[in-house]
C-alpha positions in Angstrom: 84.7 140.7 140.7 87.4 142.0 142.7 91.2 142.4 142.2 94.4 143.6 144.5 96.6 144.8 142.4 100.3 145.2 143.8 103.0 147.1 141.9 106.0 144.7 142.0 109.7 145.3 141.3 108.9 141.4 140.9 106.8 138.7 141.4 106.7 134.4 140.8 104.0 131.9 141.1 105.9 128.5 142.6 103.4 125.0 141.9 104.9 121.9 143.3 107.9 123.6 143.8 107.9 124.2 140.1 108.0 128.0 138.9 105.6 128.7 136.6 105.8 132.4 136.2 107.7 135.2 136.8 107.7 138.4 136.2 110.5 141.8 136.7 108.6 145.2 137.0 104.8 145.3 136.6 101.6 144.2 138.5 100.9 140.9 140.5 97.3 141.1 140.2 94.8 138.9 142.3 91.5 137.9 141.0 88.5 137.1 143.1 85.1 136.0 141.1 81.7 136.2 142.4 78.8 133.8 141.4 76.8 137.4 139.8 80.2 138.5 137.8 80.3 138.2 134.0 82.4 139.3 130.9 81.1 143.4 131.8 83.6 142.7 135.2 86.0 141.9 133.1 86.1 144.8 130.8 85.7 147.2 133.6 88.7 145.8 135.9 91.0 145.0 132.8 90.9 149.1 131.5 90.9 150.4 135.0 94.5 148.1 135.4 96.1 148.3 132.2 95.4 152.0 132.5 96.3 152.7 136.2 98.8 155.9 136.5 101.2 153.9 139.0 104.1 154.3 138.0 106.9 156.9 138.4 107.6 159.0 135.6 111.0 160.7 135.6 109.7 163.4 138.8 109.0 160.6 140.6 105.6 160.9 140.2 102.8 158.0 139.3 102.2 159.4 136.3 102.4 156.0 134.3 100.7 153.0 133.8 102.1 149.6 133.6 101.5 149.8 129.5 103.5 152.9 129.7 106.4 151.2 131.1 106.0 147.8 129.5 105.9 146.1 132.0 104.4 142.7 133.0 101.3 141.4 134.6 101.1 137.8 136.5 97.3 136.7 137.8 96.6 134.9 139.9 93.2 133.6 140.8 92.3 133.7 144.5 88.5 133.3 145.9 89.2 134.0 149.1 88.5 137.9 147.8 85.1 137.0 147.6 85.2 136.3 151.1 82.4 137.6 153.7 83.2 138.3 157.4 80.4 139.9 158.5 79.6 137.1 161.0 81.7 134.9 163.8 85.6 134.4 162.8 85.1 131.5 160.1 85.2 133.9 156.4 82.0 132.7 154.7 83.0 132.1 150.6 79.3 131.4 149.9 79.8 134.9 147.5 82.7 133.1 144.8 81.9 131.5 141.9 82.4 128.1 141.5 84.4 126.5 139.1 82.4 126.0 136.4 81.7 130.0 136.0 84.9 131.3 137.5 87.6 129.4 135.4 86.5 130.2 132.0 86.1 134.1 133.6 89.9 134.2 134.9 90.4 133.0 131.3 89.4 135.5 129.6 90.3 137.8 132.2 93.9 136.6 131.2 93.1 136.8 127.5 92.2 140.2 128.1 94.6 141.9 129.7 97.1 140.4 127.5 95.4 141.8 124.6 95.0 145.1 126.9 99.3 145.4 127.6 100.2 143.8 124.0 102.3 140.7 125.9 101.5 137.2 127.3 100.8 137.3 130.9 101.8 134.8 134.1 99.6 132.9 135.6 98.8 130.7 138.4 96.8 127.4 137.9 92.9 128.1 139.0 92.5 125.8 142.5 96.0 125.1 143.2 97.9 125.3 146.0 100.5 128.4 145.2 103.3 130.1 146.7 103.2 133.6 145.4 106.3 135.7 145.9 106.7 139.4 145.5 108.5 142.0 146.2 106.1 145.2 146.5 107.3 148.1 145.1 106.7 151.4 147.1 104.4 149.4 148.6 101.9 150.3 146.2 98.6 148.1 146.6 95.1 149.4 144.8 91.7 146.8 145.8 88.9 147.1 143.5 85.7 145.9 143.0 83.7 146.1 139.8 80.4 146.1 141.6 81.7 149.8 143.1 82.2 151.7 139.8 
């Protein structure tokens, strides 16, 4: 499992033309699942997030997390994380899960780090077509991979 997790001043997930979250301070986080990830992923990349010292305390310093601050968390699920381009310039995506195993997984990743920052969090719509917006604060930007703990 993989995540890009971006420290936002703020973020939106557009459908359709239809906003269907939005978010002020926090993290826009972007999920890629693998075919060999399970719940274990989960656990790992939802504590590591929640508990991410990011944020500025009053020196300026990251010295918080997004908990800390309260701030939100939108996900949004994206397999083209999973993607390999070790050969030619086509990105293979033989790596991410297919539907069947990835939806209920970004699921309960959802369910999970709402439970982890004690509020609801955006989503996107697994397989849609989306138009993320964000503004990146700092930039800050942390990748991850739970199979690199």
């Amino acid at each position: 499992m993989r995540v890009v997790i971006q420290r936002v001043a703020s973020a939106s997930v557009t459908i359709d033309g239809v906003v269907k979250s939005s978010i002020g301070p926090g993290l826009l986080i972007l999920l890629g699942i693998g075919h060999e990830d399970d719940e274990t992923d989960i656990d790992y990349l939802v504590k590591k997030a929640a508990a991410l010292r990011i944020f500025n305390d009053q020196d300026g310093v990251m010295n918080r997390s997004v908990t800390d601050i309260g701030g939100d968390v939108i996900v949004v699920s994206q397999f083209t994380l999973m993607a390999s381009t070790k050969k030619g310039n086509r990105p293979s995506y033989i790596e991410a899960a297919g539907h069947q195993k990835a939806v209920p997984l970004y699921e309960e990743f959802c369910r999970r780090m709402s439970a982890a920052i004690g509020k609801p969090v955006g989503t996107g719509e697994f397989g849609a077509d989306m138009k993320v917006a964000l503004v990146n604060d700092g930039p800050v930007t942390i990748c991850m991979d739970s199979k690199n703990k």
